[in-house]
Backbone and ligand atoms as CSV (ligand in chain L), in Angstrom:
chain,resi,resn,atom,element,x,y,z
A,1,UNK,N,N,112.452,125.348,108.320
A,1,UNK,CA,C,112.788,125.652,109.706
A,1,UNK,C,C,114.102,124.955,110.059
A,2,UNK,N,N,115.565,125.693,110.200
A,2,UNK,CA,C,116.616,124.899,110.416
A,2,UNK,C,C,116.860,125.742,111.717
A,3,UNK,N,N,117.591,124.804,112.778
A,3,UNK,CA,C,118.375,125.760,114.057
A,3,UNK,C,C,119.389,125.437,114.257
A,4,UNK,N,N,120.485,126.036,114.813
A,4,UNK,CA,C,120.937,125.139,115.875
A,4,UNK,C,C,120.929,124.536,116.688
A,5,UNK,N,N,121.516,123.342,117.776
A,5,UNK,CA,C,120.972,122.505,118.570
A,5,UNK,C,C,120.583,123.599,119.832
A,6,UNK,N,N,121.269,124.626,120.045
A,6,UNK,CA,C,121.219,125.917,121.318
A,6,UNK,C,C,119.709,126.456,120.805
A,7,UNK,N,N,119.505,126.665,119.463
A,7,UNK,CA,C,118.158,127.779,119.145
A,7,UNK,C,C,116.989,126.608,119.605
A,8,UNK,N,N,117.809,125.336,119.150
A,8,UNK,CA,C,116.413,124.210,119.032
A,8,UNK,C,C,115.675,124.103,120.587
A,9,UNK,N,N,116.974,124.186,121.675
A,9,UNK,CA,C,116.761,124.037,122.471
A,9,UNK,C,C,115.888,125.350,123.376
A,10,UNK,N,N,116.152,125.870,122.783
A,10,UNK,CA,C,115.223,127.476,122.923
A,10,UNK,C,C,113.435,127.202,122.740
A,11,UNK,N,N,113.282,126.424,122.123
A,11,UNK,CA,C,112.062,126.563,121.839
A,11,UNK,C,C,111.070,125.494,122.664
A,12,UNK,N,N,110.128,125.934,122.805
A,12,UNK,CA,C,108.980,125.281,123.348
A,12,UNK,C,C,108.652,123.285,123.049
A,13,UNK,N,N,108.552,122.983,124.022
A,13,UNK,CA,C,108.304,121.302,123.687
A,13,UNK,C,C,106.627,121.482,122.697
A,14,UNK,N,N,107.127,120.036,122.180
A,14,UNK,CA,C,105.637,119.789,121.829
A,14,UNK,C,C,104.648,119.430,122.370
A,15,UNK,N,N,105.221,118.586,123.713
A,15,UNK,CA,C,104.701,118.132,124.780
A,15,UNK,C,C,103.711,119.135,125.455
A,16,UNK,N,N,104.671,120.386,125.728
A,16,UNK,CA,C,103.854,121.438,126.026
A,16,UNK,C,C,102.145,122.057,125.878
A,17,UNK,N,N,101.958,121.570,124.746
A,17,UNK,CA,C,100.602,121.832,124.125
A,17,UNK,C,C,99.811,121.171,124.020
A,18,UNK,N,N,100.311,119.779,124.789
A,18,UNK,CA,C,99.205,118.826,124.986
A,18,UNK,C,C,98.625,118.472,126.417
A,19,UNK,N,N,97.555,118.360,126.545
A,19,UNK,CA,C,96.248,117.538,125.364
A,19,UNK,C,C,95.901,118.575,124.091
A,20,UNK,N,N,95.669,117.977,123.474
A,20,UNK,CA,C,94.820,119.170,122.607
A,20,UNK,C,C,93.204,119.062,122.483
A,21,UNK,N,N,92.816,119.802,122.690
A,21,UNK,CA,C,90.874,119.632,122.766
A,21,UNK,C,C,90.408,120.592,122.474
A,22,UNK,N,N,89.509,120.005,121.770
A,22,UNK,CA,C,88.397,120.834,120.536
A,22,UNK,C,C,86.656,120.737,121.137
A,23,UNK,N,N,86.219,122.044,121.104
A,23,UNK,CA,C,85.090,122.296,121.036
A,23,UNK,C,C,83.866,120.930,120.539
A,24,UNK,N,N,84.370,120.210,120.129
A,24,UNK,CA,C,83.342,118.782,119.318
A,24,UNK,C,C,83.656,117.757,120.786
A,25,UNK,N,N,84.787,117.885,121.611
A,25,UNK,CA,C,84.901,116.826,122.550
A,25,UNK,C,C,86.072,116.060,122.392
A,26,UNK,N,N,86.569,116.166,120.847
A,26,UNK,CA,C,87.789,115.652,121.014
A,26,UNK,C,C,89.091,115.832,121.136
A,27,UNK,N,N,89.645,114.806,121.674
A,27,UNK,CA,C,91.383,115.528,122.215
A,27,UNK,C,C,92.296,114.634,121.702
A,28,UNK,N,N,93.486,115.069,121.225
A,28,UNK,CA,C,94.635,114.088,120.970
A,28,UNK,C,C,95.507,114.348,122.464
A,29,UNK,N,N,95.525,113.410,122.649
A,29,UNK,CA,C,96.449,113.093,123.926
A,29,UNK,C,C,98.152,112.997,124.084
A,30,UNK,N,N,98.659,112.681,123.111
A,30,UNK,CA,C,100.321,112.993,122.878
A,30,UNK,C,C,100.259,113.152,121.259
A,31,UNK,N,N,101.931,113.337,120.967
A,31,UNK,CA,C,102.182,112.980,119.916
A,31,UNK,C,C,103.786,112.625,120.523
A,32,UNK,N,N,104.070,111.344,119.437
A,32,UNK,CA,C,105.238,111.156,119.822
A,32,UNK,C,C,105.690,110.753,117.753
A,33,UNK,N,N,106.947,111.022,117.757
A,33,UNK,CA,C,107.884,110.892,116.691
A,33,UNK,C,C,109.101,110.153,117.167
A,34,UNK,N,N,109.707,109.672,115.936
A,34,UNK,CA,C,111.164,108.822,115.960
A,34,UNK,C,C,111.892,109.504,115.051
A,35,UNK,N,N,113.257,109.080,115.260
A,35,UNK,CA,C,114.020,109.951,114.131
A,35,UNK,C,C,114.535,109.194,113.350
A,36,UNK,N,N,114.483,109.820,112.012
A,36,UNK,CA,C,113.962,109.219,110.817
A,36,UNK,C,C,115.576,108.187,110.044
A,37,UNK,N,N,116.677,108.301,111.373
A,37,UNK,CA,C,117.859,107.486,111.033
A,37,UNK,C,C,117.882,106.314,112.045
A,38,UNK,N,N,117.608,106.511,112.748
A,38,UNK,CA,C,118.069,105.399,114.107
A,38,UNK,C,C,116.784,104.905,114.597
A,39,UNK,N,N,115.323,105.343,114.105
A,39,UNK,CA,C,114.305,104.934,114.569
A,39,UNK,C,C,113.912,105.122,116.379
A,40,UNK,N,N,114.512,105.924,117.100
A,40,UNK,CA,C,114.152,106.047,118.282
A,40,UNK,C,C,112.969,106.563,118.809
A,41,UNK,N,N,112.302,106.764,119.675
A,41,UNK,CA,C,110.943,107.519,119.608
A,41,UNK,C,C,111.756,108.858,120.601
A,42,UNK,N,N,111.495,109.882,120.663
A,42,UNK,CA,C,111.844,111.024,120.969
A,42,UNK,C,C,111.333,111.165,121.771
A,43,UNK,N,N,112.236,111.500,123.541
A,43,UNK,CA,C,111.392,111.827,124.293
A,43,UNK,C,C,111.006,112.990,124.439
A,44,UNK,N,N,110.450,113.685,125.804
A,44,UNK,CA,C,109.621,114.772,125.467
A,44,UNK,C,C,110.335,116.374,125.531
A,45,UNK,N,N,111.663,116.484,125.449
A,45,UNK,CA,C,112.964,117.250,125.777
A,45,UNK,C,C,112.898,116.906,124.298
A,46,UNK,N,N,113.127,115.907,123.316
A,46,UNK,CA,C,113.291,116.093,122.233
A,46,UNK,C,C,112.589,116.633,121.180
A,47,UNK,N,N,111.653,116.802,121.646
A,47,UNK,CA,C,110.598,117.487,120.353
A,47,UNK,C,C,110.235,118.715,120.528
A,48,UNK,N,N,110.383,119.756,119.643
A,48,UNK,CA,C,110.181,121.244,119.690
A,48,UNK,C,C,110.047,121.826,118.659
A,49,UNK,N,N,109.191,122.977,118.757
A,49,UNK,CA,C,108.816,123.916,117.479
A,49,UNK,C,C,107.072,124.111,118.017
A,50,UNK,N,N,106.531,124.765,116.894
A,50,UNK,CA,C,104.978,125.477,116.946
A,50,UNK,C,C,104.092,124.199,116.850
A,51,UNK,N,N,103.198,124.433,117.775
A,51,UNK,CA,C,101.390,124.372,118.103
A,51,UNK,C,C,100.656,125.157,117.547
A,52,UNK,N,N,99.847,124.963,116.245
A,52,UNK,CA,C,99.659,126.088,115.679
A,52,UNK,C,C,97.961,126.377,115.852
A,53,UNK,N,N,96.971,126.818,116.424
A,53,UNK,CA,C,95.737,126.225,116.390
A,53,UNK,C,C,94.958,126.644,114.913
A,54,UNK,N,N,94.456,125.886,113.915
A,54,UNK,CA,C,93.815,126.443,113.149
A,54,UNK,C,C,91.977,126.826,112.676
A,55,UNK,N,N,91.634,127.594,112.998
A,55,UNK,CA,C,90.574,128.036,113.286
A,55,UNK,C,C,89.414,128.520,111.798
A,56,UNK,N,N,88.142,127.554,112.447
A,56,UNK,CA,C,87.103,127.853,111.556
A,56,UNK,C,C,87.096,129.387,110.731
A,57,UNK,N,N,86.547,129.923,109.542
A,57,UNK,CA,C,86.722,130.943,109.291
A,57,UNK,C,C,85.662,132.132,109.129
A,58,UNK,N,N,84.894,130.832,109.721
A,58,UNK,CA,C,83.061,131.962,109.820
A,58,UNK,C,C,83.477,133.298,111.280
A,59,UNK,N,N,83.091,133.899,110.786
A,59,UNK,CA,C,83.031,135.339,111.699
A,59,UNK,C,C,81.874,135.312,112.792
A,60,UNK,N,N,81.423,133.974,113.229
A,60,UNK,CA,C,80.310,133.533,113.833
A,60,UNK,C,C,80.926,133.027,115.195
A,61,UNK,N,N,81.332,132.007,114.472
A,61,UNK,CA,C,82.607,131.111,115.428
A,61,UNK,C,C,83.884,130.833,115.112
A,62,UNK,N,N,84.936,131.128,116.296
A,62,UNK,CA,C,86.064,130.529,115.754
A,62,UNK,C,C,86.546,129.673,116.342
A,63,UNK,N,N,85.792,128.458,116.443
A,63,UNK,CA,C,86.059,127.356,117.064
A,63,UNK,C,C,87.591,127.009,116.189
A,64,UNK,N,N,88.372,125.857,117.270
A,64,UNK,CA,C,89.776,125.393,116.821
A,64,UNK,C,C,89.025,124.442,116.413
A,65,UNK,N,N,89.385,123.677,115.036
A,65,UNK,CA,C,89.362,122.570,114.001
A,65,UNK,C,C,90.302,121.577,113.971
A,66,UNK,N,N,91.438,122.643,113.956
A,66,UNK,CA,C,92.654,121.468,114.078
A,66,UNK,C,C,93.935,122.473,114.835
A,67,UNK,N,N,94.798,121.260,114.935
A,67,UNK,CA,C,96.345,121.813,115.009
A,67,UNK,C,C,97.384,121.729,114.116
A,68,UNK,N,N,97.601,122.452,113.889
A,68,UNK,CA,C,99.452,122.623,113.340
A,68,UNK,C,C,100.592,122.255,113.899
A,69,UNK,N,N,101.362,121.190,113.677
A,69,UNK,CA,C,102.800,120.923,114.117
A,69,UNK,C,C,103.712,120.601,113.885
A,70,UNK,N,N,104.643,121.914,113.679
A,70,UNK,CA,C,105.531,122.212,113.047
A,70,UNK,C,C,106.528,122.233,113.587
A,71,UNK,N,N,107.202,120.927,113.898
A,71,UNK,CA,C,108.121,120.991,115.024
A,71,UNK,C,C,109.736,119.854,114.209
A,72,UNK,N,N,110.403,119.705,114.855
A,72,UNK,CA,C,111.915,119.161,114.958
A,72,UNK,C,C,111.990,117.963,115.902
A,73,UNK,N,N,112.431,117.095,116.017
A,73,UNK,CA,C,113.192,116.145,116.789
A,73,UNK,C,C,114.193,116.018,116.477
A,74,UNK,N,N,115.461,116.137,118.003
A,74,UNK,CA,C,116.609,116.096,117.427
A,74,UNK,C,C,117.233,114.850,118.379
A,75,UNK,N,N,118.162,113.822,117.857
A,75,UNK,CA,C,118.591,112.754,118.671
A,75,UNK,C,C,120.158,113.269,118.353
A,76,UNK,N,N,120.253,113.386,119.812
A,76,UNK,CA,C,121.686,112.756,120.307
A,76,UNK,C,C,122.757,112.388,119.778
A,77,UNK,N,N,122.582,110.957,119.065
A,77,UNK,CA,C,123.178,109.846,118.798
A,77,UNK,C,C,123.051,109.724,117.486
A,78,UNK,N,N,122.544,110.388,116.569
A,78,UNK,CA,C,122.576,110.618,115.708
A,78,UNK,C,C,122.924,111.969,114.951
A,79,UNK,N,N,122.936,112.885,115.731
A,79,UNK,CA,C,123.387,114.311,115.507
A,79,UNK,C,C,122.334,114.916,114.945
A,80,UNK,N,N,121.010,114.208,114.935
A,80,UNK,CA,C,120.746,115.014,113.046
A,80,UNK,C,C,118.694,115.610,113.789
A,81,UNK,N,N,118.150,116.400,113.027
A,81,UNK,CA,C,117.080,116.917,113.024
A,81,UNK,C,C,116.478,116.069,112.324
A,82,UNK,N,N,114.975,115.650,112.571
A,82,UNK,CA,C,114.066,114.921,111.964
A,82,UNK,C,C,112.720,116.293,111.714
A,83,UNK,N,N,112.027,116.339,111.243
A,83,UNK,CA,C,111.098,117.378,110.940
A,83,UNK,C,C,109.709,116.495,110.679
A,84,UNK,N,N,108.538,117.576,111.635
A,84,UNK,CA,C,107.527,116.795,111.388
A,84,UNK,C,C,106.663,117.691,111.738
A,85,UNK,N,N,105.599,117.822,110.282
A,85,UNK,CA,C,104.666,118.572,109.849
A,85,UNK,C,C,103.083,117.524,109.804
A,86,UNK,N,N,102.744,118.106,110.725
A,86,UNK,CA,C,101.337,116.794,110.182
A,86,UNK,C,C,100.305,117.633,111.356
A,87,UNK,N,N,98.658,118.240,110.409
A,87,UNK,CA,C,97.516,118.007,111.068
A,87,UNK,C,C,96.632,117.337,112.056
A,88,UNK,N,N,96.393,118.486,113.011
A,88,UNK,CA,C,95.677,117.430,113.982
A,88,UNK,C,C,94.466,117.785,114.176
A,89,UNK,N,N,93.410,117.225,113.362
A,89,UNK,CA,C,92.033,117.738,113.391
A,89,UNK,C,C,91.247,117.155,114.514
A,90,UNK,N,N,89.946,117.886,114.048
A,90,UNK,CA,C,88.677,117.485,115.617
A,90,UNK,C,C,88.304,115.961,114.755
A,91,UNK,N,N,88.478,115.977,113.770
A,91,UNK,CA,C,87.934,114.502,113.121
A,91,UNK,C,C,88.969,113.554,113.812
A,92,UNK,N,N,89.835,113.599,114.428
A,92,UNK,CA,C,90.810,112.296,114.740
A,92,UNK,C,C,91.867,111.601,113.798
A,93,UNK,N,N,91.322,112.257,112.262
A,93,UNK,CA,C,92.197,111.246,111.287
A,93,UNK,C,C,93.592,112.843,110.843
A,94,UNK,N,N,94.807,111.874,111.706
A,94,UNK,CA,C,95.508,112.777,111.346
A,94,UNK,C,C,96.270,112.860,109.798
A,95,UNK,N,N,96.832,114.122,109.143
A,95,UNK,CA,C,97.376,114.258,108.105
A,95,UNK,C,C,98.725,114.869,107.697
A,96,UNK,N,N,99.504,113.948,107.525
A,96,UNK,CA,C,100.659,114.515,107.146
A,96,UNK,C,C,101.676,114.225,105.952
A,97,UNK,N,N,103.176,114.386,105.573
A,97,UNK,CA,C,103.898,113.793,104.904
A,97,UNK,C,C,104.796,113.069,105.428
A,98,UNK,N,N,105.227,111.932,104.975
A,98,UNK,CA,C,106.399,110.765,105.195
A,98,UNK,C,C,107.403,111.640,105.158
A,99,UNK,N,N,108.279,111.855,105.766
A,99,UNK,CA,C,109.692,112.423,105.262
A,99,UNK,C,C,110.746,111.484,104.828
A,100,UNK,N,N,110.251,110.462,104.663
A,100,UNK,CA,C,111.279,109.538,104.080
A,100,UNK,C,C,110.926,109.585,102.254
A,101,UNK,N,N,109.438,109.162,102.064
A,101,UNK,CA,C,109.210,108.946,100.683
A,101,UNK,C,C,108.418,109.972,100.321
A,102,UNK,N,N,107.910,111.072,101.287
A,102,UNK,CA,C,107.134,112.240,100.698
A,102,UNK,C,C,105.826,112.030,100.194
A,103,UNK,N,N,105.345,110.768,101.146
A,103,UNK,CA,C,104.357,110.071,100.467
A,103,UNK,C,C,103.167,110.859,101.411
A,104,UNK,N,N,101.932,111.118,100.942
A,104,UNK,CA,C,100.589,111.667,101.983
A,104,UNK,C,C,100.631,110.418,102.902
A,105,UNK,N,N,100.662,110.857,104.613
A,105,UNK,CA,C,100.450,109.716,105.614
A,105,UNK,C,C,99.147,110.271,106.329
A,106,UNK,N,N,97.871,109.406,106.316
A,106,UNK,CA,C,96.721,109.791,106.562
A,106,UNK,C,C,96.122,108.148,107.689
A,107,UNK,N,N,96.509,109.227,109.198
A,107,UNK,CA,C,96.446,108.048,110.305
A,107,UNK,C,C,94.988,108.079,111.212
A,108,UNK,N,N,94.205,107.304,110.577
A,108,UNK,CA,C,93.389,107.462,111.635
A,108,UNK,C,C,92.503,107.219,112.759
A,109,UNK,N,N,92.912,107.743,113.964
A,109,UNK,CA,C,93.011,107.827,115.036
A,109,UNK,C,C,91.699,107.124,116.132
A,110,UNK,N,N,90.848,107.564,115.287
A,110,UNK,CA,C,88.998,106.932,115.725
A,110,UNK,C,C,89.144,105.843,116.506
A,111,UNK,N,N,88.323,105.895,117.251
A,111,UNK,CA,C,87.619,104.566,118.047
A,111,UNK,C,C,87.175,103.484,116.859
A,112,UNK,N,N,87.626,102.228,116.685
A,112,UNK,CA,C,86.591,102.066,115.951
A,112,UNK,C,C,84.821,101.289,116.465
A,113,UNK,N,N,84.192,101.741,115.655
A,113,UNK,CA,C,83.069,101.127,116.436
A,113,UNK,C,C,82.682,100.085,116.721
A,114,UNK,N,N,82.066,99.702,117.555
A,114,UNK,CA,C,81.385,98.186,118.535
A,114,UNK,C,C,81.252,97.528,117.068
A,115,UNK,N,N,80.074,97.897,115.942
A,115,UNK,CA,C,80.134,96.811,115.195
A,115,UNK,C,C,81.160,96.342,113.965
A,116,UNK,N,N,82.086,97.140,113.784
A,116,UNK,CA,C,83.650,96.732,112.867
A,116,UNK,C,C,84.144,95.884,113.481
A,117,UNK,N,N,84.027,96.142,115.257
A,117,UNK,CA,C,85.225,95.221,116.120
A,117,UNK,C,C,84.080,93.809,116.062
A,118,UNK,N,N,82.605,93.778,116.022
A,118,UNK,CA,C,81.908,92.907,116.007
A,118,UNK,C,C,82.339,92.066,114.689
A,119,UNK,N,N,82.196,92.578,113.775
A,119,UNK,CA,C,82.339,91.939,112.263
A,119,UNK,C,C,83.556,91.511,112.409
A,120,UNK,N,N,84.611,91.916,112.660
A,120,UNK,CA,C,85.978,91.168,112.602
A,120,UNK,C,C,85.695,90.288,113.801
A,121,UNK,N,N,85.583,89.970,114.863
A,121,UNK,CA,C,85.489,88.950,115.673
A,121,UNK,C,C,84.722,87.445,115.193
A,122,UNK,N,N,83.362,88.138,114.432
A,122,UNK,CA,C,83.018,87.188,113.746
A,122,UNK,C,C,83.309,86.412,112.705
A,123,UNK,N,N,84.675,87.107,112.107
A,123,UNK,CA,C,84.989,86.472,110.640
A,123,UNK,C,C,85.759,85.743,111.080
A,124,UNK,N,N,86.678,85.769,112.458
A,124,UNK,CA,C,87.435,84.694,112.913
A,124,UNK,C,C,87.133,83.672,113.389
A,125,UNK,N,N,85.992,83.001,113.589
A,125,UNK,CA,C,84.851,81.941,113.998
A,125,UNK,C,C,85.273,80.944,112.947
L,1,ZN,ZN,ZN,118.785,108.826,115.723
């Protein structure tokens, strides 16, 4: 997906499509990105491209599972497009690639529960 800064600006925020919420109850509430030279976080004028919803494949239900986002950040001050492809499932643990090292980045998002936050409180005693 390459544009110009005029086409980039043509297109829909990412912002736009949020919250995102799924049939199970859960919602991702933003997404925010930096660009991948100057480290800035992109505000919400900066990020654009597709919301993609991807949907169960039983002919029963087609509940949304996850999202697709396939979008651009472009800074300013750096001239340059950052690109960012990463899953947003009803599980919370999002999935994507590093665009720096191309490495799998697998973030996840969960509450964690009363007794993890219990067990770590206690190991600091
Ligand atoms: Zn920059």
């Amino acid at each position: 997906m390459m544009y110009s800064v005029d086409e980039f600006r043509r297109r829909p925020t990412v912002a736009a499509s949020f919250p995102l919420r799924f049939p199970n109850g859960a919602k991702w509430t933003e997404f925010r990105g930096r660009c991948c030279k100057c480290d800035v976080v992109f505000g919400v004028e900066d990020m654009r491209g597709d919301v993609v919803p991807v949907a169960d494949d039983s002919y029963r239900t087609h509940d949304v599972q996850a999202f697709y986002i396939d979008a651009l950040g472009y800074c300013e001050e750096c001239e340059l497009f950052t690109p960012f492809q990463y899953l947003l499932p009803d599980t919370m643990i999002l999935v994507g690639v590093d665009t720096e090292n191309r490495q799998l980045l697998i973030y996840d998002n969960r509450r964690r529960p009363w007794w993890k936050r219990a067990r770590d409180w206690i190991s600091m005693l």
